[in-house]
C-alpha angles and dihedrals in degrees: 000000000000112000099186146353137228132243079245103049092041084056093045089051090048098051087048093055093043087057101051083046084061106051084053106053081047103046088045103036089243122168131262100255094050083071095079098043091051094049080042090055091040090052085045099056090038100056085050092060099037080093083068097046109112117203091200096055097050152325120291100244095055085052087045096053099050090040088057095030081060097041091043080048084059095043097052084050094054101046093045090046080051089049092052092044103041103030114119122236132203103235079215081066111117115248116236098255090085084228092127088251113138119209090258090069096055094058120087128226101239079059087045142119093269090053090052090065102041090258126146109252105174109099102189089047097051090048086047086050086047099053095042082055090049099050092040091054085054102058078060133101112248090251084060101055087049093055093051084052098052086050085044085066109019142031118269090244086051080046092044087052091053109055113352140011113275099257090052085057091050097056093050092044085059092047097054087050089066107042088053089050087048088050090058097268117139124210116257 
């Protein structure tokens, strides 16, 4: 076990780190800055493992190399697994089966954009929503079918200021529910 360093061997150990820093911001592209906070992580790991160092069984450069050749191992890992995960693609790139597919293609539309964002994809199933609406509104009064269009744009207490009090509104609103279910319109 090692008790204390000196300013030489701190400085030794410091250079050593700097340079495996190097290689990896090199060998990855990496900016400039990363360059500080993976010496920092190689120095880190180092001065955890410097309890195991044993003078007896060899110098403390040759123990400091393989301790940061091993961290600076780890850290490659770790930058190229984040490249793969986090590495944008084009969905006009081509797919590996050399079938002039693109990645686009493979992706259906109930996974698609429109489901990321809680929208309804399934076209057959939104016209089929639409005609039994539209049957539905047909089987209405005219008043009726106002008062849809004025919920359609405005909340029922900005309808209910308009024309009648909010309960009034309400009891309408729950009319109309049942007339629609009646008409064949299920609720959604």
């Amino acid at each position: 076990m090692i008790n204390a360093l000196s300013a030489t061997e701190v400085s030794s150990l410091h250079r050593k780190a700097d340079i495996e820093a190097l290689r990896l911001t090199t060998r990855y592209g990496l900016p400039r800055h990363d360059r500080e906070d993976l010496r920092q992580d190689l120095l880190v790991d180092l001065v955890e493992r410097l309890k195991a160092f044993d003078p007896s069984r060899g110098r403390l450069g040759a123990f400091a190399g393989t301790v940061l050749a091993h961290q600076a191992s780890r850290l490659a890992s770790r930058i190229r697994r984040e490249r793969v995960l986090f590495t944008p693609i084009s969905l006009d790139a081509p797919t590996h089966d050399g079938d002039g597919s693109t990645i686009g293609d493979t992706i259906g539309e109930s996974g698609g954009y429109l489901a990321f964002h809680g929208q309804p994809t399934d076209r057959v199933a939104e016209i089929e929503r639409r005609l039994h609406l539209e049957r539905a509104l047909a089987t209405l009064p005219a008043p009726d079918i106002k008062f849809c269009t004025a919920l359609a744009g405005a909340s029922p207490t900005a309808v209910g200021r308009t024309s009648s009090s909010r309960a009034t509104v309400y009891r309408r609103i729950a009319k109309l529910r049942l007339d629609l279910i009646a008409a064949g319109l299920a609720p959604a």
